[in-house]
SELODO-473688 format. One record per residue (C-alpha): residue in three letters; x, y, z. Coordinates in steps of 0.25 Angstrom, whole numbers, plus 5000, padded with zeros to 4 digits. Layout:
BEGIN
ALAXYZ/...
***
This chain:
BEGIN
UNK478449975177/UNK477449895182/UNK478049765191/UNK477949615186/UNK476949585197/UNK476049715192/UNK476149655178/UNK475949515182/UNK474749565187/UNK473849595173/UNK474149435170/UNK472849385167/UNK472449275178/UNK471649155174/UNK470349175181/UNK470249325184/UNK469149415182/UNK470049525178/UNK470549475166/UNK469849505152/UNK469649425139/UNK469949545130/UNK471249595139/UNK472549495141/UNK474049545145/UNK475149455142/UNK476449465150/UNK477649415146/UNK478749395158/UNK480249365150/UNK480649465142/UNK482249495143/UNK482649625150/UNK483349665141/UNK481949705132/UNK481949835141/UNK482649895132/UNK481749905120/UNK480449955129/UNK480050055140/UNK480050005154/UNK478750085158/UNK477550015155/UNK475950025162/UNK474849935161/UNK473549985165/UNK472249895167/UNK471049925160/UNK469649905159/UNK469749885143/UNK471049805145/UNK472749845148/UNK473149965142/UNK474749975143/UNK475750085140/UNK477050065136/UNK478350165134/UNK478750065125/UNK478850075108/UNK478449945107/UNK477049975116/UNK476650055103/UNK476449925096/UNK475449885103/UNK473949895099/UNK473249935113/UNK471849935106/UNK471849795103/UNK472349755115/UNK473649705107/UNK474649745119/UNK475549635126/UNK476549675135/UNK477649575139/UNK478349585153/UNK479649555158/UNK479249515174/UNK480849505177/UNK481249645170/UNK479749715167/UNK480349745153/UNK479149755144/UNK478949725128/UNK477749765123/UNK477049665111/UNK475849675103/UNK475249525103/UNK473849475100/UNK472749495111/UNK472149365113/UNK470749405113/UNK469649305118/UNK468449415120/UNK467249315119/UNK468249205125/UNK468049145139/UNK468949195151/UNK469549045150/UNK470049055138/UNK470749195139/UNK471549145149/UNK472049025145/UNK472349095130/UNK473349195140/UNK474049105148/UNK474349045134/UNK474949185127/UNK475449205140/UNK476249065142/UNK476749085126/UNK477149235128/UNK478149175140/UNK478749075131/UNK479149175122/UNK479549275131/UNK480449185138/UNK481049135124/UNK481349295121/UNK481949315136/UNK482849205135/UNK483349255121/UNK483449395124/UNK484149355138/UNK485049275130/UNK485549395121/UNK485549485134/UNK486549385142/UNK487449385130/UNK487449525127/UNK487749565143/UNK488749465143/UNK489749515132/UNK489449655138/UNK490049605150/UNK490949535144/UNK491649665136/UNK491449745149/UNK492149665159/UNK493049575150/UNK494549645149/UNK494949535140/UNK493749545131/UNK494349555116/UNK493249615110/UNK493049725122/UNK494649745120/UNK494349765105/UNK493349875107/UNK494049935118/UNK495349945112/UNK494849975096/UNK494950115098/UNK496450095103/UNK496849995092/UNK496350095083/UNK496950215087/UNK498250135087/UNK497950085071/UNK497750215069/UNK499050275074/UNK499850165068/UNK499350175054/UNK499450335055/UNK500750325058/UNK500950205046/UNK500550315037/UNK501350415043/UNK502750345041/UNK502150285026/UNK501850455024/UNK503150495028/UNK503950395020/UNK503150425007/UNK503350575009/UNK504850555009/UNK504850484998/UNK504150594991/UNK505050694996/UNK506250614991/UNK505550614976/UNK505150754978/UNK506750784982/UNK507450744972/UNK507850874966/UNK508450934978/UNK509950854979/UNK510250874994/UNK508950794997/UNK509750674998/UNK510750715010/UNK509650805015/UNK508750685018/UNK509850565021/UNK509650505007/UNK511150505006/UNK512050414998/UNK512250315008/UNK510750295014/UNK510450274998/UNK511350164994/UNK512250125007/UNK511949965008/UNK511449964995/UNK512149854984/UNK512249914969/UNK511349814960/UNK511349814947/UNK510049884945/UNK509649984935/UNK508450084941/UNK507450084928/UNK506650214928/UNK507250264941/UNK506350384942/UNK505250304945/UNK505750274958/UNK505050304970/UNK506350374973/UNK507050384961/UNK508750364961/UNK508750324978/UNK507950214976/UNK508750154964/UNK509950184972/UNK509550124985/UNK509249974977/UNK510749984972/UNK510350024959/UNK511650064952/UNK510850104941/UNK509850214937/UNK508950274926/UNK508150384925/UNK507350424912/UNK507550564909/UNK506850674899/UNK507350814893/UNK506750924888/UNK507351044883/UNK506351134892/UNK506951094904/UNK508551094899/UNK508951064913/UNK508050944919/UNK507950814915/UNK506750744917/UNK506750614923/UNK505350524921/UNK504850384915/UNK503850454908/UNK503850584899/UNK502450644903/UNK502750634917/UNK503950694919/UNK504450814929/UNK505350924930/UNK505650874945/UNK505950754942/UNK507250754934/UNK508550704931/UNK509350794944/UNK508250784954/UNK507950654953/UNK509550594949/UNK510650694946/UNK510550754960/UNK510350644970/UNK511550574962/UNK512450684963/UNK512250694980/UNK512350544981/UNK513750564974/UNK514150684981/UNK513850594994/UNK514650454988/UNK515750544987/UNK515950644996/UNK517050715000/UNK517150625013/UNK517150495005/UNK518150544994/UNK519050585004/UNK519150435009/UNK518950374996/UNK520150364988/UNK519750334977/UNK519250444964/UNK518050374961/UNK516750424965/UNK515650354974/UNK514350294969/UNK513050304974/UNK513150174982/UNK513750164995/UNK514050024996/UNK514650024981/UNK515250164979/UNK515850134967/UNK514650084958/UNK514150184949/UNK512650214947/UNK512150204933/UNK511050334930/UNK510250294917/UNK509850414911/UNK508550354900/UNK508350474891/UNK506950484886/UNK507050604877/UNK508150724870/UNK509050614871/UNK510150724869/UNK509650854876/UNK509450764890/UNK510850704889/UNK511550854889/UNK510650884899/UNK511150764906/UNK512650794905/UNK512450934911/UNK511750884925/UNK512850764925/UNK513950884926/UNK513850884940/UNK514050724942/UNK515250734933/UNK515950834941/UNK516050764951/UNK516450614943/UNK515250564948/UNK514950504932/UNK515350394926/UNK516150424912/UNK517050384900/UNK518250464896/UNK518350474881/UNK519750504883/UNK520150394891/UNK519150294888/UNK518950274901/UNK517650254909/UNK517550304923/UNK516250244932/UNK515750354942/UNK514750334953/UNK513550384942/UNK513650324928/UNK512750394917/UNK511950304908/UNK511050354895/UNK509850284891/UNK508650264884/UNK508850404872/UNK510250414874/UNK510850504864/UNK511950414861/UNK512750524850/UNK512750624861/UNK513250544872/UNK514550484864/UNK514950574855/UNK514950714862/UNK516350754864/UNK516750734879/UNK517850674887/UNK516950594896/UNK515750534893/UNK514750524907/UNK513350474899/UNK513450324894/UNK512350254885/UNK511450144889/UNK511650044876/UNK510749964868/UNK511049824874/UNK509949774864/UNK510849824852/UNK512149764856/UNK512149654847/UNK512149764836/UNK513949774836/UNK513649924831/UNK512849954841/UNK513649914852/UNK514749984846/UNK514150104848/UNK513750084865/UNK515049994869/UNK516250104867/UNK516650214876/UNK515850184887/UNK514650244879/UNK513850114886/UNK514150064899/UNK512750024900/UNK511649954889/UNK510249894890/UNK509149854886/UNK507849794887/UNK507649644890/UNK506449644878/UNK507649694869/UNK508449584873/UNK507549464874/UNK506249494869/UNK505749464883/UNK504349494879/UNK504249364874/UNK503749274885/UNK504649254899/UNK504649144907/UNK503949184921/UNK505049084928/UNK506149094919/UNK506149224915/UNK506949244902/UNK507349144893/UNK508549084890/UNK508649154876/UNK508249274882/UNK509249254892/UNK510249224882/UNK510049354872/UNK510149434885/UNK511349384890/UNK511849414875/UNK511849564876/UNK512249594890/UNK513349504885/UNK513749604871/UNK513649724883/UNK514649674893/UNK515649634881/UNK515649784878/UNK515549834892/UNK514249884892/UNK513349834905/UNK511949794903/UNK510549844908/UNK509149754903/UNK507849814902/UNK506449814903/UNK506449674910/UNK504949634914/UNK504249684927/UNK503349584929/UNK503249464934/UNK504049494946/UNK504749354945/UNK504949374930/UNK505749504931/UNK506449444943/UNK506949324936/UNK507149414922/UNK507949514930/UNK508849394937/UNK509149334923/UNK509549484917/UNK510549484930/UNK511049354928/UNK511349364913/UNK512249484916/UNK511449614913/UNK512149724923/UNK510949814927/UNK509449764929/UNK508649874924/UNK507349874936/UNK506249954940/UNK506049874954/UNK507249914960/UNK506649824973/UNK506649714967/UNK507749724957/UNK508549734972/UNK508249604977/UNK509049534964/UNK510249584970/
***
């Protein structure tokens, strides 16, 4: 590249017979250093007898028109960085010398201006940008060079810790699938540590009834770790399948795995096994049987048993698979000889189709299955006749609609109404005048507060069961 003195020297000079009226150069001295980096840096400049012809390894050069003698090139003195500009020829051909010279020192003197004016601003940026360069380079302190160094770290270490988040979630939800899926082998419990005592040691009996307790994530162990003392499975029989009885909410979605013994019957048993083994009967002595609840060994655990079809056919089915509880005075019963009844750590309730002929009057010395009663019929003297001898009943319900006719509007802060509560406290009070305890119903899920208050009152009036199907948050009333 040619020096700034070699391109000072085709300047025009005022007075000189070199110079042409057809053929004028402007230099401009100025341009920031940092221009070099959209052009070549090899440039010639070759004197002519027509005029300057000039070539450029620049792209930009290609613009210009040579012919016309449209080629301006703009110099940098300080760096000899170029920028190559087509501009208009100031043509004066028939012009004297005089004027040709003044009209270039005027270009000339405008084309500094500007050139300065672009120096200073791309200077400007320059300094700026050098200057947070710097800055992140030797700046330990730096946050934002802290935050690109480190981002691969932090994310790595994001990464690991949600992997391992889902790891322990994956675990947790794989056990709980095992434990559903293991419900037909009996030994699972003391196999896996779900033992009697890491169920219900700690845990304070309430008076909670397990609605629908096969819907249960973990059907029977969660009722029994709320302190549940009592349960309800719905249950279906079909001749096909003599020896299994289904258990399921809904007929259409019912499976041969997921029956009475797999998912009740056999767990029971091995809890009972365990609250009374040889060990413990050996210090206790007393004849009575442990219940399933460490803390209160000799509650009794209700099992509701709501059939849903051959009313008749399930209930000797029934009694066959309860052979083995009996065995072992692990059941609750009546003796039709003595008039007596005996509570045992499981007590047998029938519900919903109970086939009420079959279950009093077939000849037997004791009697193991007793019938949920019609509370809503209990103003009926006849009907109550037939539920409130012989320990038949130890147990009635109803639903809070049959009751109160609660459908009619309730009182978001109130809850029920006084007449409502009123007919309520009615019946639970003809139940317990014959001896029969009480269970309501069908009371609303939502609003929250609504079923809360509604639930309370139910409590207070003297019902002896809250029939719910938030075990959670049926605890925190206790």
């Amino acid at each position: 590249m040619a020096s700034n003195e070699q391109s000072q020297s085709f300047l025009p000079k005022v007075g000189s017979t070199n110079e042409r009226n057809d053929d004028h150069i402007e230099l401009e001295i100025g341009i920031n250093s940092n221009a070099k980096k959209g052009f070549s840096s090899a440039f010639t400049l070759d004197k002519k007898d027509n005029g300057v012809s000039s070539s450029f390894t620049s792209d930009l050069h290609s613009s210009c028109n040579h012919e016309s003698g449209q080629c301006h090139i703009y110099q940098d003195a300080d760096s000899n960085n170029l920028v190559a500009a087509s501009t208009s020829k100031i043509q004066n051909i028939n012009g004297n010398k005089n004027t040709d010279v003044e009209s270039a020192r005027f270009n000339n003197d405008i084309d500094n201006d500007n050139s300065r004016n672009r120096k200073n601003s791309l200077s400007l940026f320059s300094n700026g940008y050098n200057n947070l360069m710097h800055n992140l380079k030797d700046d330990d302190e730096n946050p934002i060079k802290k935050f690109f160094k480190n981002f691969n770290i932090h994310s790595n270490i994001n990464t690991i810790i949600i992997s391992l988040i889902l790891i322990f979630v994956l675990i947790i939800h794989v056990k709980l699938i095992n434990i559903q899926n293991s419900v037909s082998d009996p030994s699972y419990l003391s196999n896996n540590g779900l033992s009697l005592v890491s169920l219900t040691k700690g845990v304070t009996v309430k008076q909670i009834h397990s609605h629908n307790d096969e819907w249960r994530k973990v059907p029977l162990f969660d009722a029994l770790k709320a302190g549940a003392y009592s349960i309800e499975a719905d249950a279906y029989y079909f001749p096909v399948h003599k020896d299994s009885i289904f258990v399921g909410h809904n007929k259409n979605y019912l499976s041969i795995d997921k029956n009475l013994d797999s998912m009740y019957l056999n767990h029971l048993l091995v809890l009972l096994e365990q609250a009374n083994s040889e060990t413990i009967t050996s210090i206790n002595e007393s004849e009575e049987k442990n219940g399933l609840f460490y803390n209160s060994p000799e509650s009794t655990t209700y099992f509701y048993i709501d059939i849903k079809n051959n009313n008749i056919e399930l209930t000797k089915a029934l009694e066959k698979k309860l052979k083995k509880f009996i065995s072992k005075d692990y059941l609750s019963y009546y003796d039709l000889e003595s008039k007596k009844f005996v509570q045992g750590p499981l007590t047998i309730i029938i519900t919903g189709d109970y086939p009420y002929d079959y279950i009093v009057n077939t000849p037997t010395k004791r009697r193991y299955l007793f019938i949920d009663a019609p509370l809503k019929d209990f103003k009926d003297p006849e009907i109550l006749n037939k539920f409130n001898k012989d320990y038949i009943s130890i147990f009635s319900s109803a639903s809070l609609h049959d009751l109160t006719g609660y459908y009619s509007p309730i009182n978001y802060f109130t809850g029920l109404s006084l007449e409502q509560l009123n007919s309520i406290k009615e019946f639970i009070k003809i139940s317990h005048e014959n001896n029969i305890l009480t269970r309501i119903w069908d009371t609303p899920n939502w609003p929250v507060a609504v079923r809360n208050k509604i639930w309370k009152q139910v409590l207070e009036l003297g019902s002896d069961c809250l029939n719910v199907d938030d075990l959670k948050s049926s605890v925190n009333l206790f």
